[in-house]
N, C-alpha and C positions, 0 to 999 in steps of 0.2 A: 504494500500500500504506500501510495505517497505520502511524502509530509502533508499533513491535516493541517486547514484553516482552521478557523474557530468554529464549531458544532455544538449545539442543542443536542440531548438525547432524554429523550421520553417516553412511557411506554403508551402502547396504543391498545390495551385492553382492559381487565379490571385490575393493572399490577403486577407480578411476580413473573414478569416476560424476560428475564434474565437480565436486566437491564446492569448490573452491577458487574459481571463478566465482561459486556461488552465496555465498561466505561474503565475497565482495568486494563481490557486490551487497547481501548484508542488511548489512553492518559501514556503509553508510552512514545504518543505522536505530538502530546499537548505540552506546557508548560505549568498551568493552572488548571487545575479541576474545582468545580463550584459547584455547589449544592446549593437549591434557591428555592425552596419548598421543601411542605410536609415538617412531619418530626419524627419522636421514635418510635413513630409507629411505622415505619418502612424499615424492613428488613433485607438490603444488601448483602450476598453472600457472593465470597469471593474465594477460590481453592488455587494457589499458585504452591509449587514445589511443593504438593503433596499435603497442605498445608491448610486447613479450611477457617475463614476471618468470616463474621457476622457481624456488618457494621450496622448501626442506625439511625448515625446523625455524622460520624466523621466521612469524608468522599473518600468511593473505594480505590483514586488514582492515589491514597496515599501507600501504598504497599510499594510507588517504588520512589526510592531515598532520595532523587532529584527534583522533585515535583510540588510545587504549592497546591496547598490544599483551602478549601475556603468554605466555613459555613455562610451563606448570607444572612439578608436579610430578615427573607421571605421566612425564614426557616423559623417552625415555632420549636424553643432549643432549650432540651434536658439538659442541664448542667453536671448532672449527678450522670446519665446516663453517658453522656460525651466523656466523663472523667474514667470513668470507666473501660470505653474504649481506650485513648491514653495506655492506660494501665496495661491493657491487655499485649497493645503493642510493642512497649515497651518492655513488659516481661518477653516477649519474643522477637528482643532485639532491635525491634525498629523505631529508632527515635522520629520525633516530631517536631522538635524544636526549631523555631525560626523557618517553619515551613506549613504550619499549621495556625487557620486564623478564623476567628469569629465576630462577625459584622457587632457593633457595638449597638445597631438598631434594631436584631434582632428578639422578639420578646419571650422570656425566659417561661417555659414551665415547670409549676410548683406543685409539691404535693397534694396542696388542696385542691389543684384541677382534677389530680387525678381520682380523687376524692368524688367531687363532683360528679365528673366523669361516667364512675361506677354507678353514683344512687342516680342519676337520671337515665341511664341503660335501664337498671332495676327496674325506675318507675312506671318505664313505657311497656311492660310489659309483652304480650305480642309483637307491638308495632316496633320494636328494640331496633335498632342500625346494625349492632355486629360490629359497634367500634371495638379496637382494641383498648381501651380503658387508658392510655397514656398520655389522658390529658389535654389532646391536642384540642377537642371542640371547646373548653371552656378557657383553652389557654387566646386561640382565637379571636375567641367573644367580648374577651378582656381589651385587646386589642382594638378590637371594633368600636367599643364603648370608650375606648380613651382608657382605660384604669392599669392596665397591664404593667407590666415590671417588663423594664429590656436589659438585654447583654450591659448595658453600658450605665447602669443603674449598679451593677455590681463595685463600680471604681469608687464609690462614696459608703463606708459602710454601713453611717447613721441615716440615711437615706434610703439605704437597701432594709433595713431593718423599720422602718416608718413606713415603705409601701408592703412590707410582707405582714406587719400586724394587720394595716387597712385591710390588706387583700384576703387576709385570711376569716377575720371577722365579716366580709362580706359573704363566700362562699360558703361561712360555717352556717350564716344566717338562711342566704340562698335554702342550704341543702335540708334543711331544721324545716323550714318553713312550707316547701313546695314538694320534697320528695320524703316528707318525717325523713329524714339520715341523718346518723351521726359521724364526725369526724374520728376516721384512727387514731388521726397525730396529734400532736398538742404544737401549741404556737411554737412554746417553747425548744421545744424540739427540732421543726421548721430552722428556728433562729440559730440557732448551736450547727446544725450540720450546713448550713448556707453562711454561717463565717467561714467555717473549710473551705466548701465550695467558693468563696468569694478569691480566698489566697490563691487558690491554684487556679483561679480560670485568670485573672490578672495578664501571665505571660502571650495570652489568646489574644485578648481583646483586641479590637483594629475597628480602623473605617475601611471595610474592605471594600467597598465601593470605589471609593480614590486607589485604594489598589487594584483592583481590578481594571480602571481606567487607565493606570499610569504603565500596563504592562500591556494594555492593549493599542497603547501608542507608542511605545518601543518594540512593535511586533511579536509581542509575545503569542503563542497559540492558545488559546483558551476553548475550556471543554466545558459544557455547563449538565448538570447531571440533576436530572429530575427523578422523583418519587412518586410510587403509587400508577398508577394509569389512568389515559384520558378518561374513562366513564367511571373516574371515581371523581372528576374534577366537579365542585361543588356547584359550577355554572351551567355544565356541556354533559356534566355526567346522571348516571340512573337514580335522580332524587327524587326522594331523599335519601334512599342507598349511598353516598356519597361520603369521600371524606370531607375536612372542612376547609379546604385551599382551592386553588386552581392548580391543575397538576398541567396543563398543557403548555405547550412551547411561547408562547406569549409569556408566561408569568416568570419565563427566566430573565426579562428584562427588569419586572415589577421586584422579583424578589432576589434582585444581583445590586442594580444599581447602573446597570450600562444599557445605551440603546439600543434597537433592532440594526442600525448600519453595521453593527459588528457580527453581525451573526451570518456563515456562509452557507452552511449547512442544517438544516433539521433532521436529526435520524431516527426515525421511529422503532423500537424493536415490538417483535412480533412472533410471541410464541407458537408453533406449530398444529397449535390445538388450542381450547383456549380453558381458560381458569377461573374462577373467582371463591374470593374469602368471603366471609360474609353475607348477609340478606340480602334479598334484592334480585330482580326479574335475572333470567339468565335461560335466552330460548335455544340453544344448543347442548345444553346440561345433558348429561348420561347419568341417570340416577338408576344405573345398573350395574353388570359385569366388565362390559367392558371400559365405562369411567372409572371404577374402581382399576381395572387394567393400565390405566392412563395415571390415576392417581399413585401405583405404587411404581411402575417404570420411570416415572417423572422424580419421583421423589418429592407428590405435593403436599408437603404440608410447609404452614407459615413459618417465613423464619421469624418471626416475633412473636405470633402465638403459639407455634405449633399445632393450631386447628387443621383438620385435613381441609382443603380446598377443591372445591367442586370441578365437576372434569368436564368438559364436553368439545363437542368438533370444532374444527375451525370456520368461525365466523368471515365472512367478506364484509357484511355489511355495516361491524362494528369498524373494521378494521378503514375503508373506503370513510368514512365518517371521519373517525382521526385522521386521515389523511389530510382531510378540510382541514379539520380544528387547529391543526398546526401545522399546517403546509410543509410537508414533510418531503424531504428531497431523495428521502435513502427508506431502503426498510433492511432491518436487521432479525434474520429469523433463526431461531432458538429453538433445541429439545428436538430437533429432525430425527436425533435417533429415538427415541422415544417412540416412534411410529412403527422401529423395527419389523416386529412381530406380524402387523397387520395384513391383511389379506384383500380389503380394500380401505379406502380410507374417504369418506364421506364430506366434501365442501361444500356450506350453506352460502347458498349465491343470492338469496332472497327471502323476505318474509311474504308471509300470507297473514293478515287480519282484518278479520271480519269477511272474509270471501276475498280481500282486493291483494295484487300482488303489490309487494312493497319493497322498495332496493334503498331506502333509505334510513337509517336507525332515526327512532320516532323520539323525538325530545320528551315524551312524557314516558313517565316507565311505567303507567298502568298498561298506554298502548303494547310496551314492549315486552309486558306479560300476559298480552294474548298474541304474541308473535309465536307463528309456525313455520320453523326454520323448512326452506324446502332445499333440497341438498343436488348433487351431480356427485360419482360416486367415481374416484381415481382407484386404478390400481397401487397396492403395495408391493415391496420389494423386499419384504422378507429375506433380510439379510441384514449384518452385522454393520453399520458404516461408521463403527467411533475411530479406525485408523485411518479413512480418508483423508486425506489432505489439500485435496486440491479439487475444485468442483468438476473435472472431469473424472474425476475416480468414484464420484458419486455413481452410485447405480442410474440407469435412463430412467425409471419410475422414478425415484426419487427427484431426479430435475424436471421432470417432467410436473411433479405435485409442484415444485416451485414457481417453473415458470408460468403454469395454470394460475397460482394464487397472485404472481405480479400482473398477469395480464385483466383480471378480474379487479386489483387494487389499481387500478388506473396507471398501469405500466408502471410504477415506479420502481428504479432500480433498485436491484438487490446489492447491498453493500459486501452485506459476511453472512453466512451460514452457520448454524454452531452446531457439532455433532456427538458435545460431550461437555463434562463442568471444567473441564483442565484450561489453561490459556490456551496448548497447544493443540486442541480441537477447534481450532477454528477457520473457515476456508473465507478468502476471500475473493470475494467476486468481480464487484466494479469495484473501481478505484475511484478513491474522493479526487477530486480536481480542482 
């Protein structure tokens, strides 16, 4: 592959489209890897030399030793759980120092989000979301409302401690009042482990915005690395199934600090089948043998909750959709070998509801829980392909399923293929220009 311009990478389904692999393999083309949404509730998994990393908030281009790394803005940011990773790192040798930074306007979540969190999942009973409890909706909301604590709140400590009593007596009251819950922690507690966390997040802090500018005008290449998937994005995605951000390629500008003139590339990745965690409409689901098939050859379960994640065929119509939403120049497709086994393999080219055929994913998700995926049915290639390396060594079925799904996703070129978790499974196809 050629040396990479600047790239977006996002994924284009419900999430866990491998996105963190591919942004380990392009971060050895970039300078800057940026995280500009979401929090710790995306689970990143990354297996280089043998070696398996589960990030949630640190970018997965940090694994190699030349490269900045950068939470932004956007990012709503565990202190506690970022410390963590650190740690993790660092016991395995790879330092982070002077290379690892966190937007100072980023807004901090607290335990009493997560708090929160929990008793308003409880409350709703049935109609629950399927968040993962980490806080991010009510760290958000704070946000929204003005009241929120940020990264850069942490440099003042009598300050840090004035909005975490406010904030805490707000959501104690919130949770008391509206979901009867009560609070695990006690303030105090709150206050004592967020002076720790105050000292060690200190060497982080930045305006990484003027950084991010200042390297993008000295030519630096910049990779920008989104969370979650476009139909979990709170605007474009299956609400209110959704998380609470914009996960699509626009909001890496909202939550970096840089404008669209910088951006050359959008790459969308795109698992071979498709996924979802959580509630929420999903018209290609296999709630049988062979999604269970899909679910244990994939290895689906969350890496943050380790919930199994739901399996079903590969969608066109979600995937055509993201393409709009963030005009996406590349697609990067994922888990090919996964399909191994198969004997044919089923692509959903359209829906049917209500009797009318339909090519376009329906902005309301009641429509798109009475969508009837109607399929064209490719041969398998039942064969082994994690040692191919090069997209002629693929089997003809197998390129054949691919070039099928680019000609259906509006031609857009295929970047890279992936045909295993290793770096060195990886085939590439076109080259960025």
């Amino acid at each position: 592959m050629s040396n990479m311009s600047n790239a977006v990478v996002v994924g284009t389904q419900w999430g866990d489209e491998g996105k963190a692999k591919v942004i380990d393999y392009l971060a050895d083309r970039s300078d800057l890897v940026i995280r500009f949404q979401g929090g710790a509730n995306a689970g990143h998994t990354v297996i280089a030399n043998r070696r398996k990393f589960i990030f949630h908030l640190v970018p997965s281009g940090i694994m190699y030793p030349d490269k900045v790394c950068i939470v932004g803005n956007g990012v709503a940011f565990d202190a506690e759980q970022f410390l963590k990773e650190v740690d993790e790192l660092d016991a395995c040798g790879i330092s982070v120092a002077e290379r690892l930074f966190v937007s100072d306007a980023a807004h901090l979540v607290l335990p009493y989000h997560k708090s929160l969190d929990t008793a308003s999942e409880s409350f709703m009973g049935k109609e629950k979301i399927g968040t993962t409890g980490r806080g991010i909706g009510p760290a958000y909301s704070d946000k929204i409302f003005r009241v929120g604590i940020r990264v850069g709140d942490l440099v003042d400590a009598d300050r840090l401690t004035e909005k975490i009593k406010n904030g805490f007596e707000r959501h104690r009251a919130l949770a008391a009042s509206i979901y009867k819950a009560d609070f695990p922690l006690s303030l105090d507690e709150i206050i004592h482990r967020y002076a720790a966390v105050r000292q060690r997040m200190l060497p982080f802090i930045d305006d990484t915005a003027f950084r991010i500018f200042e390297a993008y005008s000295k030519g630096k290449r910049l990779l920008f690395e989104g969370a979650q998937g476009t139909f979990l994005d709170i605007d474009h995605g299956t609400y209110p199934f959704v998380t609470s951000a914009n996960t699509v390629a626009g909001c890496a500008f909202t939550g970096s600090g840089i404008g669209p003139a910088a951006i050359d590339h959008v790459i969308g990745i795109v698992k071979t089948y498709t996924t979802r965690v959580g509630n929420g409409p999903f018209p290609t689901e296999l709630d049988n043998a062979t999604g269970e098939m899909l679910r244990k050859e994939g290895g689906e379960f969350g890496a943050t909750t380790g919930r199994p994640r739901r399996c079903g065929w590969f969608d066109t119509v979600m995937v055509r959709r993201a393409v709009q939403l963030n005009g996406l120049t590349h697609l990067v497709l994922t888990k090919l070998d996964v399909l191994n086994k198969l004997e044919e393999i089923p692509i959903c080219t359209h829906y049917e509801i209500r009797g009318k055929r339909l090519e376009r994913f329906p902005s309301n998700a009641a429509l798109v829980s009475e969508a009837i995926p109607v399929y064209e049915t490719m041969p398998g290639w039942k064969s082994d392909i994690a040692q191919c390396r090069s997209y002629g060594e693929l089997p003809l079925q197998a390129r054949t399923y691919i070039e099928r799904i680019r000609e259906i996703c509006y031609n857009i070129p295929v970047l890279i293929v992936s045909v295993g978790p290793e770096r060195r499974q990886t085939i590439e196809v076109t080259p960025l220009t």
